[in-house]
C-alpha positions in Angstrom: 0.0 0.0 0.0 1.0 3.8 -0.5 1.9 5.1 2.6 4.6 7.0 3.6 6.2 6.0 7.0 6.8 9.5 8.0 3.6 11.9 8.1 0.9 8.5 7.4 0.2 9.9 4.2 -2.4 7.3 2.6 -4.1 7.2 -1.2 -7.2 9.4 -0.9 -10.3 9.1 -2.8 -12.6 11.4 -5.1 -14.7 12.6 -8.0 -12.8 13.5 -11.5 -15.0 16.1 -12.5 -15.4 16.5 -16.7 -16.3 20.3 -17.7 -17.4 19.9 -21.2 -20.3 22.2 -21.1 -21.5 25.4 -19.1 -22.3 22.6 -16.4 -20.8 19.7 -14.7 -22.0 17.3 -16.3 -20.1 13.8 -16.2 -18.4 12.5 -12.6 -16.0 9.2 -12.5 -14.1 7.9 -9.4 -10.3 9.0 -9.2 -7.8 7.5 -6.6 -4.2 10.5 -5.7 -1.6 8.6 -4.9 0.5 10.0 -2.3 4.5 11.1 -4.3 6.6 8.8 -2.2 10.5 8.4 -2.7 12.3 4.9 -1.5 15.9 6.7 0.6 18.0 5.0 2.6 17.7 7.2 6.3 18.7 6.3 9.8 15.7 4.9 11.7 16.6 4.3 15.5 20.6 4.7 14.8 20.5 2.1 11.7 20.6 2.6 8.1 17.0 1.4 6.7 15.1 1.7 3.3 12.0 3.4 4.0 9.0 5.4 1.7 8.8 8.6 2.3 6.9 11.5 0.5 8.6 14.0 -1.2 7.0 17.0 1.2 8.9 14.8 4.4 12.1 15.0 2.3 11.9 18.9 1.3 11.1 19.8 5.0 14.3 17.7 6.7 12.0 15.5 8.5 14.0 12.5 7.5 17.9 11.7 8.4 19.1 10.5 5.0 22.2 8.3 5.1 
């Protein structure tokens, strides 16, 4: 599953909404998959492989080794 071990950042769910005319007019399901990176980062003084979104990376919330 898409999860990212940092921030729980799961797959979340919704309408894809087609605009073809002055009104909504057609809905389908959509799924938005969370943009997770595999890096190697220390976890509890170790080197491990661990998914992580890219907004944990940016914001130095991981330890990269």
């Amino acid at each position: 599953m898409a999860k990212c071990e940092i921030c729980e950042k799961t797959l979340s769910h919704g309408n894809k909404i087609s605009i073809a005319r002055s009104h909504v007019s057609r809905r389908a399901s959509r799924t938005w998959r969370p943009n997770l990176r595999t890096v190697k980062a220390i976890v509890d003084g170790q080197p491990k492989r661990i998914s992580v979104c890219a907004k944990c990376l940016r914001s130095n919330k991981v330890k990269r080794a």
